[in-house]
C-alpha positions as CSV (number, residue, x, y, z in Angstrom):
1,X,0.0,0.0,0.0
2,X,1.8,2.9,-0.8
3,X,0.6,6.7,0.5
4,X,-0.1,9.5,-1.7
5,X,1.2,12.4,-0.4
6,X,-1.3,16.0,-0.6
7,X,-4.9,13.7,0.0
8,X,-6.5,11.4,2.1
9,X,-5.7,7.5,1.6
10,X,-9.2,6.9,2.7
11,X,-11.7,7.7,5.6
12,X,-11.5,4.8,7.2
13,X,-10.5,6.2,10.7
14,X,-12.7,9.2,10.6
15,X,-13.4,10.0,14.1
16,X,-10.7,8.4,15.9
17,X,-7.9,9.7,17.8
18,X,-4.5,8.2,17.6
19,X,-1.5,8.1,19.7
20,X,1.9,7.1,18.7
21,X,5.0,7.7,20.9
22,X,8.3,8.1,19.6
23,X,7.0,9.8,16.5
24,X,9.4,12.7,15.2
25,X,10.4,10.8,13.0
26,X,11.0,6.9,11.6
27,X,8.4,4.3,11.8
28,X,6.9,6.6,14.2
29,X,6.2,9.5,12.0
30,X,5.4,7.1,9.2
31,X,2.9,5.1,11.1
32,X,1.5,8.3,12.5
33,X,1.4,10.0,9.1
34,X,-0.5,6.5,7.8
35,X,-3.3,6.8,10.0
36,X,-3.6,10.3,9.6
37,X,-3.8,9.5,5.7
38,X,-6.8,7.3,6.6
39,X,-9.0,10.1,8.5
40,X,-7.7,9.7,12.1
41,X,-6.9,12.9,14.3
42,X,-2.9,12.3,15.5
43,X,-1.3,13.2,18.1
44,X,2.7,12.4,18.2
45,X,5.2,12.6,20.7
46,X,8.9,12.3,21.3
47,X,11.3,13.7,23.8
48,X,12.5,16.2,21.7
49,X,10.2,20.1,22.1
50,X,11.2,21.0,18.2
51,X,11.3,17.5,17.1
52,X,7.1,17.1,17.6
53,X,6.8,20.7,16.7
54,X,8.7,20.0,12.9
55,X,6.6,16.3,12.5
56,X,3.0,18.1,13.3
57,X,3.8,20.6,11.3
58,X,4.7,18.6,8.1
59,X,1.8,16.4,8.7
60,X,-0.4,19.8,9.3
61,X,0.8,20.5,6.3
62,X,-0.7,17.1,4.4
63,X,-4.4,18.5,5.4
64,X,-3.4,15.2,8.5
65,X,-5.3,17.0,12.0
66,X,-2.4,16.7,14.1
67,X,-1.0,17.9,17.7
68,X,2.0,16.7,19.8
69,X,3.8,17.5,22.8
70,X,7.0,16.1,24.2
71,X,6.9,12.7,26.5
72,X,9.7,11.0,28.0
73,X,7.5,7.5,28.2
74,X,9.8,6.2,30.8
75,X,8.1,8.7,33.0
76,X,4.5,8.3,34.5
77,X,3.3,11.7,34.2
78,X,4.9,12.4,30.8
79,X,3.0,9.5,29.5
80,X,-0.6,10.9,31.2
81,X,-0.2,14.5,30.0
82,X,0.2,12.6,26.4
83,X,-3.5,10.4,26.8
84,X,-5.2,13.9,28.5
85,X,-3.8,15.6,25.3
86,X,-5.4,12.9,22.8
87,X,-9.2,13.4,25.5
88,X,-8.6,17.0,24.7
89,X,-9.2,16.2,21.1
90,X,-12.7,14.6,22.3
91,X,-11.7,10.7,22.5
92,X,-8.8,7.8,22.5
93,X,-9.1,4.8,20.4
94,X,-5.5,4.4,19.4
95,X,-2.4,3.7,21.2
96,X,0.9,2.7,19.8
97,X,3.8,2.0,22.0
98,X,6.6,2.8,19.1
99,X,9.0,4.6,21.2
100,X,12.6,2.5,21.5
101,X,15.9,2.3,22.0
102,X,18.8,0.0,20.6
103,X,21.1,0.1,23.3
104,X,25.0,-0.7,23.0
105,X,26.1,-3.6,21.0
106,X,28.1,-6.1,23.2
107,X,28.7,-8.3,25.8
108,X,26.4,-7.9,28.7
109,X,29.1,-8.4,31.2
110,X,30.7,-5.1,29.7
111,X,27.7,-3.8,29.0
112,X,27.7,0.2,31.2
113,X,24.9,0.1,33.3
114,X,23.3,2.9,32.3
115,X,22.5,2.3,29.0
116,X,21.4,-1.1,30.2
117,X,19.0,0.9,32.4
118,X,17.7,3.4,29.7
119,X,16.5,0.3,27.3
120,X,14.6,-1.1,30.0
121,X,13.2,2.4,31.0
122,X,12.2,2.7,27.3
123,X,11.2,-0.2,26.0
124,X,9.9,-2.1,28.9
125,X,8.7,0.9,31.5
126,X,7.5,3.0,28.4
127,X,5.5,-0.1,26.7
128,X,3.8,-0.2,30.7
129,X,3.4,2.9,30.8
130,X,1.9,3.5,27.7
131,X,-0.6,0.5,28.2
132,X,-1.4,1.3,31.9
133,X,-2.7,4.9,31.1
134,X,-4.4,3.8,27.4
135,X,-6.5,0.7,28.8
136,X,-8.6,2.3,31.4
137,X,-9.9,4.3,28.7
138,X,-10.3,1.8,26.7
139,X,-11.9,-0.7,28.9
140,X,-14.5,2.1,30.0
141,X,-15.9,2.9,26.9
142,X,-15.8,-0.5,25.4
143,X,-13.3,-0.5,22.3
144,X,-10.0,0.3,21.4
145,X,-7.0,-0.8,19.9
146,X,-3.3,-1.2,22.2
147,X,-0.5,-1.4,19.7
148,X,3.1,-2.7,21.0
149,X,5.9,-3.0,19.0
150,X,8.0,-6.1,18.7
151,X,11.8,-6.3,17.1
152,X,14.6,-8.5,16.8
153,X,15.1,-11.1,20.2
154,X,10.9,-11.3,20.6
155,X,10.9,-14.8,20.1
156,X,14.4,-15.7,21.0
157,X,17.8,-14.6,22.0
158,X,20.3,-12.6,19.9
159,X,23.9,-12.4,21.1
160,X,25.6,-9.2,21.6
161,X,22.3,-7.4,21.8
162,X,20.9,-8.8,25.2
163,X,19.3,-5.5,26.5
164,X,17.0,-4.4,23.5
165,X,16.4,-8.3,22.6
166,X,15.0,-9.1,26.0
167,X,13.0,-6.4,26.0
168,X,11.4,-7.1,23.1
169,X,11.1,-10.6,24.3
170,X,9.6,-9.2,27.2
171,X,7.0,-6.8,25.4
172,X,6.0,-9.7,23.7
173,X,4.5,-11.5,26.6
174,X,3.4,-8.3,28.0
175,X,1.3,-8.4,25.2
176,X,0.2,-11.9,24.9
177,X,-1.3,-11.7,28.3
178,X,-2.8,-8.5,28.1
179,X,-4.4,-9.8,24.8
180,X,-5.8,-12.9,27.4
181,X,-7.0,-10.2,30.5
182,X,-9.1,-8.0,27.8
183,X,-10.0,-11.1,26.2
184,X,-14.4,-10.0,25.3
185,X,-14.2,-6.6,26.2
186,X,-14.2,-5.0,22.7
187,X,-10.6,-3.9,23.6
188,X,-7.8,-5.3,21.3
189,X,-4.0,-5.6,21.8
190,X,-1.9,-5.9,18.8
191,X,1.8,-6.7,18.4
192,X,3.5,-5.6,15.4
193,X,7.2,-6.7,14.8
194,X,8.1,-4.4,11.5
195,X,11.5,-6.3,10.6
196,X,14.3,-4.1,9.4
197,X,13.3,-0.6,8.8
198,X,16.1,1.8,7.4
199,X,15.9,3.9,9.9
200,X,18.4,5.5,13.0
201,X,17.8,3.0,15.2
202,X,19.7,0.6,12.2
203,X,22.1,3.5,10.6
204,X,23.7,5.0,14.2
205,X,25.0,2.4,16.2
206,X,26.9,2.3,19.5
207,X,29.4,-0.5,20.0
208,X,31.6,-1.7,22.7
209,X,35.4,-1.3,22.1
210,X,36.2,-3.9,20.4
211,X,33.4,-5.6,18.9
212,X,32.6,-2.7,16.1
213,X,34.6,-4.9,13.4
214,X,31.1,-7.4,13.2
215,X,28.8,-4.8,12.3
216,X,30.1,-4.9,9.0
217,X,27.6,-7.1,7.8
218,X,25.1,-4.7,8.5
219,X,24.9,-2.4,5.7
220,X,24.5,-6.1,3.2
221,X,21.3,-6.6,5.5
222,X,20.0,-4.2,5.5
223,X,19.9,-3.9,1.8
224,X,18.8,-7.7,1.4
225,X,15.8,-7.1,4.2
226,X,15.8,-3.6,4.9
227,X,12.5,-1.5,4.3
228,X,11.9,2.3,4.2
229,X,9.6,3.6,7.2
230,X,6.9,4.4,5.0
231,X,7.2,0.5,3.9
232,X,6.9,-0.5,7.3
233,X,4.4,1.6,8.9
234,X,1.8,-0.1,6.2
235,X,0.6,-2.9,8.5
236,X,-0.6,-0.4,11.0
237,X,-4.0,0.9,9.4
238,X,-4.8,-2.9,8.5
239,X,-4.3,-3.9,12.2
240,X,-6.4,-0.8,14.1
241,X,-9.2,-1.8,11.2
242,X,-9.7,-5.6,11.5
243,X,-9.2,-7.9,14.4
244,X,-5.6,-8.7,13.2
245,X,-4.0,-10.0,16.2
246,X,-0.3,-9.4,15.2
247,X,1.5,-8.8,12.3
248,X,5.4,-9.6,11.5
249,X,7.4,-8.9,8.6
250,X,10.4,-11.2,8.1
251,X,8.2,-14.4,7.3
252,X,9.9,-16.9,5.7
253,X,8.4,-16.6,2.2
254,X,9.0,-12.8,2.5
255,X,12.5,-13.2,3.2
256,X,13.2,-14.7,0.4
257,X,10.9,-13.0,-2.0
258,X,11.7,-9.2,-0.3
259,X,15.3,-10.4,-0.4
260,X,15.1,-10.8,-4.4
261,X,13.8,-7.8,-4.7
262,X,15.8,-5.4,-3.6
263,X,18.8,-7.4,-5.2
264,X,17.2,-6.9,-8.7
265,X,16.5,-3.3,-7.8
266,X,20.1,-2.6,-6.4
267,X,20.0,-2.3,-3.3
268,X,23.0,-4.4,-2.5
269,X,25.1,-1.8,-4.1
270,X,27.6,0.6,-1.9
271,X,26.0,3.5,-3.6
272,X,22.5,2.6,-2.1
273,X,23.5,0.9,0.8
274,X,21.9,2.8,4.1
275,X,24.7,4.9,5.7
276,X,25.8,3.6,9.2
277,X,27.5,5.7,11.8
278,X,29.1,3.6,14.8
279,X,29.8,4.9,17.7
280,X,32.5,3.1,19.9
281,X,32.6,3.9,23.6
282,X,35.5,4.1,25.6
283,X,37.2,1.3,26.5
284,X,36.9,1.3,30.5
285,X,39.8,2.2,32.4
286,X,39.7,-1.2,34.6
287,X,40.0,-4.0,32.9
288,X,37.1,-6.7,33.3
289,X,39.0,-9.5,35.3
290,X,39.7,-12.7,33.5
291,X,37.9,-15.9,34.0
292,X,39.3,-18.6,36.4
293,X,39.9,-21.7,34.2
294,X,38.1,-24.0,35.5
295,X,39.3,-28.1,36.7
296,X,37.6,-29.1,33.5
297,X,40.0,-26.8,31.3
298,X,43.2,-27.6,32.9
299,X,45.6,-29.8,31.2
């Protein structure tokens, strides 16, 4: 489904109101822009002031009805001033839980603990968060559709990327068990793993000393599996419109048949390849101590 820019995709979410955090820009913007595109009223949020004032505006600017206000989603209050700013707008039928971080590529042992601590606060608190403050208003007038978004470790583990893959993992089964407590209330949960979308959260990367060498595959793919945001956010206006339970992108089939794709249409190439910006932290000044070998290793 691709989005015509300067006029309505369709009317099909007249009348609702929207939420989608982490929404500047991305999926985020793209998702929000798509259900704007279909006759919903959106309201977007990031923690960035002149980020949501730049995204309303170009949406504004699409004939979208749009408003935003900065959220931090790992904190409570942010998160309620965001639903009373959706009421404001007369109703809340949509919540999307977008807003993510990637965290540092790495050993977890190595890992510094405060970015360990800011991809649970974002992913996992602001999922909670997010859900806690959307439900009651769902549940209370009967309908509604919860949104979470899913990524790479939700249905297994993914070395060198333990934070953001157990968190997904973990907003998984948030889901899957909120989809069981509002099981006949009118109110549905959705998960929605988009694959890989060419976005920052792919294209700036932090790395542990050391270990920035094996994100050299990347860039090959991301061109082999690798979607634009607009591509990805697609799935989104199906799911808030049908009872569509969950929707994930890197199917089998659609590995292989997106894969072919893009290497007919050259997107393997360097000149197309997404641009990718690693960051590598400073090694610490203690070293980590070495392990004992154990009876079983000795000679």
């Amino acid at each position: 489904m691709r989005l015509q820019r300067g006029a309505l995709a369709s009317d099909a979410l007249q009348g609702r109101v929207a939420v989608v955090t982490g929404s500047s820009r991305g999926l985020g913007f793209s998702m929000a822009r798509a259900l704007g595109l279909h006759g919903a009223t959106v309201v977007l949020a990031s923690r960035s002031d002149d980020g949501v004032a730049a995204a309303v505006g170009r949406l504004q600017a699409e004939g979208i009805a749009a408003s935003g206000r900065r959220c931090d989603t790992g904190e409570p209050g942010d998160v309620e001033a965001l639903r009373d700013e959706a009421l404001s707008r007369g109703t809340l039928d949509i919540w999307v839980n977008n807003a993510g971080v990637s965290g540092v590529f790495g050993p977890t042992a190595s890992t510094p603990v405060a970015d360990f601590t800011d991809v649970v606060r974002t992913n996992i608190l602001g999922t909670f968060h997010g859900a806690r403050v959307a439900l009651p208003v769902f549940l209370a007038q009967g309908h509604g559709d919860l949104v979470n978004l899913y990524g790479q470790g939700d249905r297994g583990p993914v070395a060198l990327q333990n934070a953001y893959a157990s968190s997904k993992r973990w907003v998984r089964q948030f889901t899957e068990t909120l989809r069981l407590e509002t099981k006949g209330t009118g109110v549905r949960v959705h998960g929605m793993n988009p694959g890989l979308v060419r976005t920052d959260l792919l294209g700036r990367v932090t790395s542990q000393p050391g270990y920035q060498h094996r994100l050299g595959a990347l860039p090959v793919v991301v061109g082999l599996w690798g979607q634009s945001a607009d591509e990805a956010a697609w799935p989104i206006v199906d799911m808030v419109t049908s009872d569509r339970a969950e929707f994930r992108f890197l199917t089998r089939r659609r590995l292989v048949t997106h894969g072919l794709h893009n290497v007919l249409r050259g997107s393997l190439r360097r000149t197309h390849r997404m641009p990718m910006e690693v960051t590598v932290l400073e090694a610490p000044q203690q070293p980590l101590p070495m392990a004992r070998p154990s009876h079983r290793d000795s000679p």
